[in-house]
C-alpha positions in Angstrom: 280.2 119.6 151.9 281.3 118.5 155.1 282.4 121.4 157.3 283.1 124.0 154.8 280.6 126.4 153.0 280.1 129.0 150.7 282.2 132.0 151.5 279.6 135.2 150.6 276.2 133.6 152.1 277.6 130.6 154.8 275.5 128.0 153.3 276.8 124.7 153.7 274.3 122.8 150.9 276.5 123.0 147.6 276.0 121.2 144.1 278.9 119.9 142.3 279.0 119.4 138.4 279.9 116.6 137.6 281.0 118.3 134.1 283.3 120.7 136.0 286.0 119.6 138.1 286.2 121.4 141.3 283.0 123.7 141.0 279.9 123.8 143.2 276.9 125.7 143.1 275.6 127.4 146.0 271.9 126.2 146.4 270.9 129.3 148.5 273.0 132.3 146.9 273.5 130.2 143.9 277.1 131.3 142.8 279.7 129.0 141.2 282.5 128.4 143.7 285.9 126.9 143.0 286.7 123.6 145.6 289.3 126.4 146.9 287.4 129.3 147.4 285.3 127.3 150.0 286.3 128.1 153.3 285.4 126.3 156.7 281.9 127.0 157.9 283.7 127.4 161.9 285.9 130.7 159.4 282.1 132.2 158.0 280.7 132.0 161.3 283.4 133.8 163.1 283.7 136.6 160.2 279.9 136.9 160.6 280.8 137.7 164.1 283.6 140.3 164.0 280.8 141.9 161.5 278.2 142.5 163.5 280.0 143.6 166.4 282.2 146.0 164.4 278.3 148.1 163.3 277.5 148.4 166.9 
């Protein structure tokens, strides 16, 4: 999906179902995410960031 991604691993390549309306499949973590739950790839990369500096 265009700009957003999957919100536990930040992968951006997601599988839709064609049998379930508004769910995708992460291809690297491999969860089912609701079309809602996806958040904006920019939003994952900026948590990822408040992460690691929050452990130093």
């Amino acid at each position: 999906m265009d700009g957003l991604c999957c919100p536990t691993c930040g992968c951006e390549k997601l599988f839709h179902y064609s049998s379930a309306i508004g769910v995708y499949e992460c291809t690297l973590c491999g969860i089912n995410v609701d079309q809602h739950d996806l958040i904006p790839t920019e939003q994952f990369l900026e948590q990822d960031n408040d992460a690691a500096l929050s452990r130093r």
